[in-house]
VOVEX-189388 format. One line per 8 residues: number of its first residue (from 0); their letters; for each residue z, x, y of C-alpha. Coordinates in steps of 0.1 Angstrom, whole numbers, padded with zeros to 4 digits. Example, Ala and Ser with C-alpha at 12.3 -4.5 7.8 and 13.67 -1.06 7.14 Angstrom:
2
0 = as = 0078,0123,-0045; 0071,0137,-0011
! end
This chain:
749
0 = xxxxxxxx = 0494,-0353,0099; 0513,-0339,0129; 0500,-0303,0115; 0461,-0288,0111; 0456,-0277,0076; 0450,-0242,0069; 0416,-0230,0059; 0427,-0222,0022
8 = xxxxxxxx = 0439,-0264,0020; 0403,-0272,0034; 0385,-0250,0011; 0402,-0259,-0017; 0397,-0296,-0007; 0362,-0292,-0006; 0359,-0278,-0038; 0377,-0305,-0052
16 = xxxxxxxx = 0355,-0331,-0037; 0320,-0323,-0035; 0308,-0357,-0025; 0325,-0359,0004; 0318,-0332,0029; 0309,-0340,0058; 0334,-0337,0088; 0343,-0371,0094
24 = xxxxxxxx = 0354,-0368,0051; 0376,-0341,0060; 0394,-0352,0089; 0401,-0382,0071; 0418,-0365,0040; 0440,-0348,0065; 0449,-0374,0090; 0432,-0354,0121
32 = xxxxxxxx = 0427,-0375,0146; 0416,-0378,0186; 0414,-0342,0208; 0424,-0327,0172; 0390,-0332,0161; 0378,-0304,0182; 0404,-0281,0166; 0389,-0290,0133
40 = xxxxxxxx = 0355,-0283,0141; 0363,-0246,0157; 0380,-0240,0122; 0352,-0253,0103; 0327,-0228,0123; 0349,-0198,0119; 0347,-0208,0077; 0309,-0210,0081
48 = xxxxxxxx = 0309,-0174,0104; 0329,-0160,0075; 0310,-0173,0046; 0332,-0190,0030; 0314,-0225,0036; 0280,-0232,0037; 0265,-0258,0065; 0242,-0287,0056
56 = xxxxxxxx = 0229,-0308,0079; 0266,-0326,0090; 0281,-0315,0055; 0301,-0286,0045; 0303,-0270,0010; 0313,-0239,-0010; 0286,-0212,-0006; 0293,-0206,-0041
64 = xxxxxxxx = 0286,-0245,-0058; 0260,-0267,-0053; 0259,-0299,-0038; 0263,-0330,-0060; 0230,-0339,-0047; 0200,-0311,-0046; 0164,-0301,-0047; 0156,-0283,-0074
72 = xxxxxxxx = 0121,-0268,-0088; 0116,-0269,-0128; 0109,-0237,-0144; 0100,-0249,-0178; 0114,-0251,-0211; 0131,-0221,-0230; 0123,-0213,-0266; 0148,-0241,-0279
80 = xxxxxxxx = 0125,-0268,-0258; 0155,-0274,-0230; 0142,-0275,-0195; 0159,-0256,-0168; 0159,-0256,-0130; 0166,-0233,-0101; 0181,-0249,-0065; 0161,-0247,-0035
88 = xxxxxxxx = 0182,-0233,-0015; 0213,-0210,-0024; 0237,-0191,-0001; 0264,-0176,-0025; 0268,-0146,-0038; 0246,-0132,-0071; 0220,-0152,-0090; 0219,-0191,-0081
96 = xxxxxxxx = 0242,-0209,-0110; 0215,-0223,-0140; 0209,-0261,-0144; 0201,-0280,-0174; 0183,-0306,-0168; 0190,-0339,-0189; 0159,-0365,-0191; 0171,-0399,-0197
104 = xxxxxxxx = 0143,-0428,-0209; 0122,-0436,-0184; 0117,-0403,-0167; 0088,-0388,-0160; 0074,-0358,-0179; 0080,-0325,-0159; 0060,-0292,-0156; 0074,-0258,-0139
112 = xxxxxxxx = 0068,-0260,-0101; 0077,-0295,-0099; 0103,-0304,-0075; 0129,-0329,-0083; 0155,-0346,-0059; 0188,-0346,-0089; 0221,-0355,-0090; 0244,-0328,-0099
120 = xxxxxxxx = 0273,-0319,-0128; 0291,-0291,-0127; 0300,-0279,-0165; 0316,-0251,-0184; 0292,-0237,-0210; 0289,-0205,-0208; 0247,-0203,-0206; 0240,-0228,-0179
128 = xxxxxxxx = 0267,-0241,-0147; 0252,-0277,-0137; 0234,-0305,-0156; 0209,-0323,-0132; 0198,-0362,-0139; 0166,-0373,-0122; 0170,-0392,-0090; 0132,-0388,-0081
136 = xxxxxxxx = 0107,-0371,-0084; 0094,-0349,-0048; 0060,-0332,-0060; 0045,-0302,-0071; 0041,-0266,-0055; 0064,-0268,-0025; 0043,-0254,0004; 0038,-0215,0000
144 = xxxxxxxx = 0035,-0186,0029; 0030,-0150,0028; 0031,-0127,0058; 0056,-0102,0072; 0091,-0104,0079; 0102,-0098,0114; 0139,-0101,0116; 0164,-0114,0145
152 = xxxxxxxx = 0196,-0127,0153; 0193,-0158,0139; 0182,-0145,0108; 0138,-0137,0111; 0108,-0150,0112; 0077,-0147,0089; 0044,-0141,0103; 0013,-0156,0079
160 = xxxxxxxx = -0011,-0125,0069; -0036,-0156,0064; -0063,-0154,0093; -0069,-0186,0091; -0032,-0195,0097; -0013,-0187,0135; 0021,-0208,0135; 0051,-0185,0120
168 = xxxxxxxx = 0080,-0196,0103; 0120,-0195,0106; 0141,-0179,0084; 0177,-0187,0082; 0205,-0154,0080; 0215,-0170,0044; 0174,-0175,0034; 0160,-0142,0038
176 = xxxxxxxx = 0169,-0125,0002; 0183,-0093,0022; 0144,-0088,0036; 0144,-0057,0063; 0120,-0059,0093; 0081,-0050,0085; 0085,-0064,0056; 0059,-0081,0032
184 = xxxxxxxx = 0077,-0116,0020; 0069,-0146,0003; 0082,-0181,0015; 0085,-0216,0005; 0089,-0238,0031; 0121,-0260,0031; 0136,-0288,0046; 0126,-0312,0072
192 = xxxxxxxx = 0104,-0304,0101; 0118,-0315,0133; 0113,-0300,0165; 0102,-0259,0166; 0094,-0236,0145; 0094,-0248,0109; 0117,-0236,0083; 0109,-0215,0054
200 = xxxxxxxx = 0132,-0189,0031; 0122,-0157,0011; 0115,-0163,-0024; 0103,-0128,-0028; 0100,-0093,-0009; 0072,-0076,-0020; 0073,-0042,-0001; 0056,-0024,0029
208 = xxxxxxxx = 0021,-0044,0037; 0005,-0015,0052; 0004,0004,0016; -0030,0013,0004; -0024,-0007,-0029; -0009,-0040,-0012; -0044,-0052,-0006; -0047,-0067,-0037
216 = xxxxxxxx = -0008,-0075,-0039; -0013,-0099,-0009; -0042,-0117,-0025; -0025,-0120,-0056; 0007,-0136,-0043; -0015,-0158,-0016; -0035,-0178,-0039; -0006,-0177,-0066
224 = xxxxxxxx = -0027,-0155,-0096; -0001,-0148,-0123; -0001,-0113,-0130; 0032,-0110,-0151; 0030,-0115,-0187; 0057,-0138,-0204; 0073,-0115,-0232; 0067,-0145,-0258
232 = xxxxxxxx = 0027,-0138,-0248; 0038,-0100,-0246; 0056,-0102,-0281; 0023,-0122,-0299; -0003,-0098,-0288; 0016,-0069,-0298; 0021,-0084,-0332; -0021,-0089,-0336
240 = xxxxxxxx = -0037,-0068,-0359; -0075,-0058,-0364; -0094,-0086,-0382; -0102,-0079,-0420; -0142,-0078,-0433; -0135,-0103,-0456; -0152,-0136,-0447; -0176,-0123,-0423
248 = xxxxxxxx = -0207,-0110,-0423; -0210,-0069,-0419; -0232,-0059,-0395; -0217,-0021,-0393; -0254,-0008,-0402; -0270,-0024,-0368; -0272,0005,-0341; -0256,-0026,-0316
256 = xxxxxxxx = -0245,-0008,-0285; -0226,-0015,-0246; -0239,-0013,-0216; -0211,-0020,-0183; -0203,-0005,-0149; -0192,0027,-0157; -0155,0018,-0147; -0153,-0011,-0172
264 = xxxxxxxx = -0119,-0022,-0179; -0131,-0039,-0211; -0161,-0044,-0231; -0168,-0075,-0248; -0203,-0076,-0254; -0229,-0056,-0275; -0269,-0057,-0275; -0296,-0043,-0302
272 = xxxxxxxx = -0333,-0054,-0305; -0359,-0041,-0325; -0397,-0058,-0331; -0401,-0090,-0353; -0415,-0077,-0389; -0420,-0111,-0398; -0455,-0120,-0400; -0469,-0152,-0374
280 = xxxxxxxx = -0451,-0135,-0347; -0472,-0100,-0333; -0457,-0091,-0302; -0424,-0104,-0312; -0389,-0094,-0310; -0354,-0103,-0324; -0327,-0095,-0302; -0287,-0096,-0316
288 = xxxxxxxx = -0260,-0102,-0287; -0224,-0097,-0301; -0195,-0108,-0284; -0158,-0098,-0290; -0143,-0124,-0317; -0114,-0132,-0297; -0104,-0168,-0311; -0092,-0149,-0340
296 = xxxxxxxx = -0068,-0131,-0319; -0062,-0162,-0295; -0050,-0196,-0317; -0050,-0229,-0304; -0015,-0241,-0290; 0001,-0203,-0294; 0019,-0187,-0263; -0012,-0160,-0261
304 = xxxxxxxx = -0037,-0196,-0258; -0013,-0216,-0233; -0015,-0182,-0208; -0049,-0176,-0212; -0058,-0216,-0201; -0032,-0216,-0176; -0049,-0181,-0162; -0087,-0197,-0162
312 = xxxxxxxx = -0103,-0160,-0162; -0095,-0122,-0150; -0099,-0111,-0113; -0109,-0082,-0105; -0101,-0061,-0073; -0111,-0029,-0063; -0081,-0014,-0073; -0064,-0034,-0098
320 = xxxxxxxx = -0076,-0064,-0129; -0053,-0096,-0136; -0067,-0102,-0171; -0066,-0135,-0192; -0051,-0118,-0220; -0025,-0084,-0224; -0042,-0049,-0221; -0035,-0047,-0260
328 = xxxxxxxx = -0060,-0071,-0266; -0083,-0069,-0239; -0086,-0033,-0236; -0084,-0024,-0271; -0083,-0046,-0299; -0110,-0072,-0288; -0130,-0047,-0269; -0163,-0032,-0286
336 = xxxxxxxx = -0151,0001,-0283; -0174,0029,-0300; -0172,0039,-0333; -0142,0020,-0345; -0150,-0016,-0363; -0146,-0047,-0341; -0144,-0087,-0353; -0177,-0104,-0332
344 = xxxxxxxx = -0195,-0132,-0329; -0231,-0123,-0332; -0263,-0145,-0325; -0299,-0132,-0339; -0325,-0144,-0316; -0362,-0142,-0324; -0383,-0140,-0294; -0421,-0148,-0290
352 = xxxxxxxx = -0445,-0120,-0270; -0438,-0140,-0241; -0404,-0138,-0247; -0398,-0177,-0254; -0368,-0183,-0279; -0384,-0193,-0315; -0352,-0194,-0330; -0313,-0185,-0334
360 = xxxxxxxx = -0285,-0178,-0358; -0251,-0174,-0353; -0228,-0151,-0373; -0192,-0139,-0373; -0187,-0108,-0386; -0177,-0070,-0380; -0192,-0047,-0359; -0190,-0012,-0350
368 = xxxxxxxx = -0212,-0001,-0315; -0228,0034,-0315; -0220,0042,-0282; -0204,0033,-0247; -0230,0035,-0222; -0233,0029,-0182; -0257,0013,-0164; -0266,0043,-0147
376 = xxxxxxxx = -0268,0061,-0180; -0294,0042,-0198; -0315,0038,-0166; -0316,0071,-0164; -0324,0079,-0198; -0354,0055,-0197; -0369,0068,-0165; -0366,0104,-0180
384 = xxxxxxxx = -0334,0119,-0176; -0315,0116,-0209; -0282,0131,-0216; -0268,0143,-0246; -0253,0110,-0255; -0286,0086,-0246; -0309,0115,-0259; -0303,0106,-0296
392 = xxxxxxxx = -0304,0070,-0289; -0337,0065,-0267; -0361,0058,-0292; -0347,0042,-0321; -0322,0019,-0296; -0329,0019,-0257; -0365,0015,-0254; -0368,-0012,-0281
400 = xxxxxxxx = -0342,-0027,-0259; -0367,-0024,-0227; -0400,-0039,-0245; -0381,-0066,-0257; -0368,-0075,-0218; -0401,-0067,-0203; -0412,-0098,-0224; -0387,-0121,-0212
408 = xxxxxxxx = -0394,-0114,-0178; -0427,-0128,-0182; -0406,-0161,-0194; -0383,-0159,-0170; -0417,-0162,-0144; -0428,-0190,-0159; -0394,-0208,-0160; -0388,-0201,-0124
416 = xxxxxxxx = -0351,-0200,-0117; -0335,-0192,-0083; -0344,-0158,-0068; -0320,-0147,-0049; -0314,-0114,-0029; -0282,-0105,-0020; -0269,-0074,-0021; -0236,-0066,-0036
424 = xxxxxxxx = -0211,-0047,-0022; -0188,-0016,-0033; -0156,-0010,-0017; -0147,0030,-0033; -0109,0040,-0026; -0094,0076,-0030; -0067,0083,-0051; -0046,0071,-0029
432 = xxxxxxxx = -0058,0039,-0024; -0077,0044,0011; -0107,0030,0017; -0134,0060,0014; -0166,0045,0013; -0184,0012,0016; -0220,0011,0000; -0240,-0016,-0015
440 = xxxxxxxx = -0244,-0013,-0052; -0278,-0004,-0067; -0293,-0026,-0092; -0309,-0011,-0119; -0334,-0026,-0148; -0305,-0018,-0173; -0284,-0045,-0153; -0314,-0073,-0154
448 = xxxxxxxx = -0317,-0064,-0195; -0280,-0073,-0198; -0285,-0104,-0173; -0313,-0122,-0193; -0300,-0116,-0233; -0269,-0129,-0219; -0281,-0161,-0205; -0304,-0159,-0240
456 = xxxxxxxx = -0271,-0158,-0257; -0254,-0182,-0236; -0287,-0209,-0241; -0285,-0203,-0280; -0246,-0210,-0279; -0250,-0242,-0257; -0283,-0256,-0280; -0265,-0244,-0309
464 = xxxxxxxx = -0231,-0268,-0306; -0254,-0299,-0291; -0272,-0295,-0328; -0239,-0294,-0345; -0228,-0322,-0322; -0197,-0306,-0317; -0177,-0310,-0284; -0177,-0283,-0254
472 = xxxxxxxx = -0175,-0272,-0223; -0212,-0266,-0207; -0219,-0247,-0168; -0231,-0272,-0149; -0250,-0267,-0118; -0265,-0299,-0094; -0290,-0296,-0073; -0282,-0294,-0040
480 = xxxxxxxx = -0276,-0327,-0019; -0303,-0338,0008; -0278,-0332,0035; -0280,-0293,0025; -0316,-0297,0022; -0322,-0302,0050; -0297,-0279,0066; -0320,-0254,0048
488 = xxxxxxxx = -0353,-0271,0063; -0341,-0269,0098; -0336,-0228,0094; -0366,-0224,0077; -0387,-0244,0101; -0370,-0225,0129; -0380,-0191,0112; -0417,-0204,0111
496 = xxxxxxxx = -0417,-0213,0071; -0417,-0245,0054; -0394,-0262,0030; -0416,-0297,0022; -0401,-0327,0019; -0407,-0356,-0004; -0408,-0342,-0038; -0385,-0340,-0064
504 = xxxxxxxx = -0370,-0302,-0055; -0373,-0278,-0081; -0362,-0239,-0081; -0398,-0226,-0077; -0405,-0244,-0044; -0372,-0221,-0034; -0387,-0191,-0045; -0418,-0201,-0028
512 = xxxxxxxx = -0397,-0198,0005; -0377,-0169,-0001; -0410,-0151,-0013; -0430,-0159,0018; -0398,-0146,0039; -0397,-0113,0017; -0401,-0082,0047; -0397,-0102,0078
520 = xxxxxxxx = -0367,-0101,0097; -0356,-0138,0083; -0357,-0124,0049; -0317,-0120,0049; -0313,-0151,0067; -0331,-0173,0045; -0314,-0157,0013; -0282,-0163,0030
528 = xxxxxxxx = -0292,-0199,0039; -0303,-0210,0002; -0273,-0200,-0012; -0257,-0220,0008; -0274,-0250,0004; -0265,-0245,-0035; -0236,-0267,-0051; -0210,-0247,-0069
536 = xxxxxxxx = -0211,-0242,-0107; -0187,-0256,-0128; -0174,-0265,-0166; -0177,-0301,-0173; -0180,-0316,-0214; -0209,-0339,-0203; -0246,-0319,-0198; -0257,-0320,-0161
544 = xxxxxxxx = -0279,-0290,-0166; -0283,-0256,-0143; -0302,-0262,-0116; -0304,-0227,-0102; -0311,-0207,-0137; -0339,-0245,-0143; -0323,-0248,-0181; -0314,-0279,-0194
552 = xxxxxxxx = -0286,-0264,-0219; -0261,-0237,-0207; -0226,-0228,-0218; -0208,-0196,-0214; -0202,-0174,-0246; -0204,-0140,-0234; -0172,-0130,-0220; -0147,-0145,-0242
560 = xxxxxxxx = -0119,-0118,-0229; -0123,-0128,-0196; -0129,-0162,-0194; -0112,-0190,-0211; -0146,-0214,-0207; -0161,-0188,-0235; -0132,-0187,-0257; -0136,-0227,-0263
568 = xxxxxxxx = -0176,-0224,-0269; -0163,-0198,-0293; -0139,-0221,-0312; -0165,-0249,-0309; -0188,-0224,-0328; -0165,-0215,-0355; -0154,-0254,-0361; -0191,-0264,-0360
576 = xxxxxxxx = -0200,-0236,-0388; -0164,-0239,-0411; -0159,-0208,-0403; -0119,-0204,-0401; -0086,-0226,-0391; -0090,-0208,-0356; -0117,-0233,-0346; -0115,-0257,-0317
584 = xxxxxxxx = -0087,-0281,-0324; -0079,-0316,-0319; -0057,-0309,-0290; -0077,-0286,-0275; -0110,-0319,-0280; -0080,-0339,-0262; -0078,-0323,-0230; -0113,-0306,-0225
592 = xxxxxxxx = -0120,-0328,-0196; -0085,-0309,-0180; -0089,-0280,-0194; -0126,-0282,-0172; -0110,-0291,-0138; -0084,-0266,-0145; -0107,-0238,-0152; -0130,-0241,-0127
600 = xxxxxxxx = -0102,-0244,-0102; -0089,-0212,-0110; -0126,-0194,-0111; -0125,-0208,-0072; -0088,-0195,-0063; -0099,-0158,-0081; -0132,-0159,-0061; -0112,-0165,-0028
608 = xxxxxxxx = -0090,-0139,-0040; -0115,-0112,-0043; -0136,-0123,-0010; -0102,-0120,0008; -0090,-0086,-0007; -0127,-0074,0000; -0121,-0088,0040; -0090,-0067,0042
616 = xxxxxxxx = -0102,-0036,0026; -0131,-0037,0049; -0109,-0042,0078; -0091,-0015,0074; -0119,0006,0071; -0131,-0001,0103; -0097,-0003,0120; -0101,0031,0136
624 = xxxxxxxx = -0135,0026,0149; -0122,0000,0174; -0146,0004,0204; -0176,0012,0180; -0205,-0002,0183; -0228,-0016,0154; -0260,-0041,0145; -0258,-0068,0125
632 = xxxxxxxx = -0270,-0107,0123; -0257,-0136,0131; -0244,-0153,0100; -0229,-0185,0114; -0224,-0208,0143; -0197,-0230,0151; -0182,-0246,0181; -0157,-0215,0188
640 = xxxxxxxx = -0184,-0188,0184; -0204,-0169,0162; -0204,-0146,0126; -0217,-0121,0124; -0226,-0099,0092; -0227,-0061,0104; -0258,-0043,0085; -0236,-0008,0077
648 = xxxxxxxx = -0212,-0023,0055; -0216,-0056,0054; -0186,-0066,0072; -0184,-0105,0085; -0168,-0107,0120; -0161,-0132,0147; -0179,-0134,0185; -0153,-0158,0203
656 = xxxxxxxx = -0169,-0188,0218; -0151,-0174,0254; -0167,-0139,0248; -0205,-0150,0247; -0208,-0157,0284; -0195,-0173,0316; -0215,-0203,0308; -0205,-0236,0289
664 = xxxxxxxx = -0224,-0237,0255; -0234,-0270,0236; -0228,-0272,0198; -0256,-0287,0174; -0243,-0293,0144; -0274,-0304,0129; -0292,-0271,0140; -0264,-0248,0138
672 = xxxxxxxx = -0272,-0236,0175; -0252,-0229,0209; -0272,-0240,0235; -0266,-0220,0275; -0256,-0256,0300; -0271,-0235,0327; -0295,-0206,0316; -0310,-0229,0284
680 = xxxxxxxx = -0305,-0200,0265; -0306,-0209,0227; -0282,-0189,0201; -0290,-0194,0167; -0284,-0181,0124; -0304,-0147,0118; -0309,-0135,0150; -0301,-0097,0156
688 = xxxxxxxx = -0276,-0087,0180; -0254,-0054,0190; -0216,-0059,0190; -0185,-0034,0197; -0158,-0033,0174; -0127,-0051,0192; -0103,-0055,0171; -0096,-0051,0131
696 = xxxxxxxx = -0068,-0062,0111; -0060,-0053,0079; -0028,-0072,0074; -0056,-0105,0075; -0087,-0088,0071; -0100,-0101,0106; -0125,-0087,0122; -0133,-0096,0160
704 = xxxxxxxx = -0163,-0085,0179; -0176,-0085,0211; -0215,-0089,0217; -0237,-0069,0237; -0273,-0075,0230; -0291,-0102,0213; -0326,-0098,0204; -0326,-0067,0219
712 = xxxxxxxx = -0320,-0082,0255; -0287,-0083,0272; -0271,-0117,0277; -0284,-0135,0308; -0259,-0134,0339; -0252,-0167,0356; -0243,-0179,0387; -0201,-0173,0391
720 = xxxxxxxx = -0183,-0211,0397; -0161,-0214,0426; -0138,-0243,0435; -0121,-0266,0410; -0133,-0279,0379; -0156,-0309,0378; -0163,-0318,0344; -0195,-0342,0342
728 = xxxxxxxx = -0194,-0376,0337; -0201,-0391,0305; -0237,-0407,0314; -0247,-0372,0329; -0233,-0353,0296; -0256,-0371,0271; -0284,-0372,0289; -0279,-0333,0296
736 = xxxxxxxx = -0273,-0331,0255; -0303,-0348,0248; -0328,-0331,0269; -0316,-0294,0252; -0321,-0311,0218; -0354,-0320,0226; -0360,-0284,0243; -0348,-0270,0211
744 = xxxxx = -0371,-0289,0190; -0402,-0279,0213; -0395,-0243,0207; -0393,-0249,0174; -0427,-0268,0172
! end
């Protein structure tokens, strides 16, 4: 062809043959040949510049189609049962085109997220634009990033809000969803890596990250917490209405009452107790707990159930809740709200003098609490200070409430479980959403009452369904392994206590420790270290036990409206005692080892969550005190330097290894200790120190210090290097290493 085509005869070849695009394809169609080549590709560019082709790798396409091969991410089925995808990557104009996909025998079984390398069919339906067939399957959850949006010429860049992250990302001009500079985004990451940067595109912009109430937004799009309600799950709970009487028992006539924070978003349990009339029991007690009936609300296999599984549990953030379940259910219709009749699960526990269990019965019936107290309500009322709400309620209700907990604390003595000290935090915003205050929350007698008839409850549940022999999920806690042990032992011999070895560890040789350690300056230090020595909880079907509550049977039943765990102990109940068709099903016996793992996977990602929003609200709070200077302890030590926990508000921050001193410091793992190569000096968990304040982020919620004093003392000077570097020799190294270990140990001794 003596003649270049025109741009409109290579467009409209390329649509007309999208598998062959590449530039080698088109010259061939056209005959272009030699020096021409060159003419071809200055075309092609201006086509790309003006948008009317997109570039692939050595291909060229219409911005507006797909390519006959793509990656695509499953979305999940529609209401009809088809399953739909979205491209990873589109460039044209409007929403990306919708594919169908089309199994054929033999494929895999495919869940939203999954990625899928497919062949491509365009078609004319009307509700989708391509049918995809399986060539293979990539994997699940393509690599996530959030962080701001810093735009350039080429198109931006994303920098990671994650502290623990550093590398940033490249956006392409036709990936960054029309995202302006300063911007909060969130990325996938896409394509190959090869040499620079690697390459990511906006899936989402989320708004200005320095807004009060993006806090919680970051941590919620991070760790990938739903928070948007399908309408099908929308549409069911509005269609719920309030359970009848019939069926169940009434217990309308007990005074049963609430006790939560006083900014409770929802209320799902209820406590009475009165003293045992029944004769062979002086001294006794019977305690009722009542829990919000939600199974009745929440069926097996319905769109409300699939949402709540796939959610785990609510998390909570200072300014915001993701519940398990819509606000019409879990702030109204299963919350034990005053004076208006509730559907509960009820359990009438009969307690010895000592407070020991003698018995239980479970019920599910109708309820209606008396009142909607606070903590700080009913402590007050009981040390004197009723109001006009508590006033009526103080002797009949509240301090039958208080004998009957001041009898299991003398069982809770003899059963020993863990004693921990750790204060809690609480982070109070303004109106606005600016931190106001930081301030560790008081803990009150009324919150210890609520503590041990819950685990009361929760023991009754778990005993209750291994009588029936019914399947379900327990909280399991292991002991901690020896390695952790003696982690512990080395910090506690190093404080001057002692953790001995050689028996079989129970909680009360724990609290022997933390008791002797009570009022001395290792008090926090040894709390902190314990904790984490301990294993994490989790739901299994099999009966491991809790190790740090020492009971052999334990299952969660109290909060069935925020966690999904309590909801299947309450469907185990109700099949166990024939009490409905909303009991635990076959499917749901099927997949309870999942439905475990999944659960207690999303209780981790909403505790990480939280812990991060917390870092970032705290880091903002201290952003403009930059220079400050506060105490604190150190926390933790690890080859690039040291945390420390600041005493005002609790604050973690990081001493960088390169700020300690002009000295080289060895690491001990095993004794968690930086070692001084020239002064000898010894840095080590819990010791006190004074830091400045030098720099606070709250985009990551880092916090970087710089220390001052330690122990009172300033850090010793040493002796200023000059010359080139000599590092030692091997030989010399060791033998250096192993006289400061045995240093350490002396000082110890």
């Amino acid at each position: 062809m003596e003649q270049l085509p025109s741009k409109e005869q290579i467009l409209q070849w390329i649509t007309e043959n999208p598998g062959l695009q590449a530039k080698r394809d088109i010259a061939r169609a056209f005959g272009i040949k030699g020096a021409a080549r060159i003419e071809l590709k200055r075309i092609l560019k201006e086509l790309e510049d003006e948008g009317n082709v997109a570039k692939q790798g050595r291909s060229y396409r219409d911005p507006d189609s797909l390519p006959p091969v793509s990656i695509l991410v499953i979305i999940g089925p529609d209401a009809q049962g088809d399953v739909f995808a979205r491209p990873m990557e589109w460039g044209g104009e409007g929403e990306a085109p919708r594919v169908l996909f089309v199994a054929k025998k033999g494929d895999p079984a495919l869940a939203a997220g999954d990625r899928i390398l497919a062949r491509l069919s365009p078609v004319d339906v009307g509700e989708y634009q391509y049918e995809a067939r399986l060539i293979r399957h990539i994997g699940t959850n393509p690599l996530r990033v959030l962080g701001v949006f810093r735009a350039n010429a080429e198109g931006g860049r994303i920098v990671p809000v994650d502290k623990g992250q550093d590398k940033e990302w490249r956006v392409g001009r036709d990936m960054t969803l029309g995202a302006k500079d300063g911007e909060l985004v969130e990325g996938e990451a896409v394509g190959r890596r090869n040499m620079g940067l690697p390459q990511a595109r906006v899936t989402a912009v989320l708004g200005d990250p320095s807004g009060p109430r993006a806090v919680s937004l970051i941590a919620i799009h991070q760790h990938g917490i739903p928070d948007q309600f399908p309408d099908a799950v929308i549409a069911e709970a509005d269609r719920a209405e309030p359970a009848p009487l019939e069926g169940r028992d009434d217990l309308r006539d007990l005074p049963l009452l609430t006790i939560d924070p006083a900014d409770a978003r929802d209320r799902d349990d209820a406590v009475y107790a009165e003293h045992d009339k029944e004769p062979g029991n002086p001294g006794g007690f019977v305690v009722w707990v009542a829990i919000a009936d939600v199974a009745y609300y929440v069926r097996p296999g319905s769109a409300l159930d699939r949402e709540a599984r796939k959610r785990g549990n609510s998390t909570y953030f200072p300014d915001r809740v993701v519940p398990m379940l819509p606000d019409v259910l879990s702030g109204d219709l299963c919350s034990l709200h005053q004076h208006v009749d509730r559907a509960c699960l009820a359990v009438r526990m009969r307690l010895d003098a000592q407070g020991a269990k003698i018995s239980h019965r479970f019920v599910r019936g109708i309820m209606r609490s008396v009142a909607s107290l606070s903590y700080e309500q009913v402590q007050a009322a009981v040390d004197g200070s009723p109001d006009e709400v508590t006033g009526p309620l103080l002797e009949p209700v509240l301090k039958p409430l208080y004998a009957a907990y001041a009898a299991t604390k003398l069982a809770r003595a003899l059963r020993q479980p863990l004693d921990l000290d750790l204060p809690e935090r609480k982070i109070e915003l303004s109106e606005t959403g600016e931190v106001k205050a930081v301030s560790f929350k008081e803990r009150f007698d009324a919150h210890r009452l609520i503590e041990e008839f819950m685990i009361l409850a929760n023991v009754a549940a778990a005993e209750e369904l291994v009588r029936l022999k019914k399947p379900l999920l327990f909280r399991v806690h292991e002991e901690p392994t020896p390695e952790k042990l003696d982690n512990l032992r080395e910090v506690a011999e190093a404080s001057g206590f002692v953790l001995a070895k050689g028996q079989v560890l129970q909680t009360r040789h724990l609290n022997t420790l933390l008791a002797a350690a009570q009022g001395t300056e290792f008090d926090e230090l040894l709390n902190i270290s314990t904790l984490r020595s301990m294993t994490q909880a989790y739901y299994f079907p099999q009966n491991f036990g809790h190790f740090g509550l020492a009971l052999k049977n334990y299952a969660h039943f109290t909060s069935p409206i925020r966690r999904y765990s309590d909801l299947i102990v309450h469907r185990a109940l109700i099949a166990g005692h024939g009490w409905g068709k909303d009991g635990l099903s076959a499917q749901d016996v099927e997949v309870l080892e999942e439905t475990a793992k999944l659960i207690s996977d999303s209780e981790r990602r909403s505790m990480a969550a939280e812990r991060d929003t917390t870092d970032r609200y705290l880091a903002a709070y201290l952003a403009d005190r930059v220079g400050a200077e506060f105490t604190g302890r150190i926390s933790g030590v690890q080859r690039f330097g040291l945390f420390v926990k600041l005493d005002e508000t609790g604050a973690d921050g990081l001493i960088p290894i390169r700020s300690i001193g002009r000295e080289f410091y060895h690491y001990d793992q095993d004794s968690q200790t930086l070692t001084g190569a020239d002064t000898g000096m010894t840095i080590g968990i819990g010791q006190r120190v004074t830091v400045r304040l030098a720099e606070a982020t709250p985009v990551t919620g880092g916090i970087t210090l710089d220390l001052l004093t330690i122990e009172g003392g300033t850090m010793p000077k040493t002796a200023q290097r000059r010359g080139r570097y000599a590092p030692r020799k091997p030989g010399q190294a060791a033998a250096k290493d192993s006289k400061l270990k045995r240093k350490v140990l002396r000082k110890r001794r």
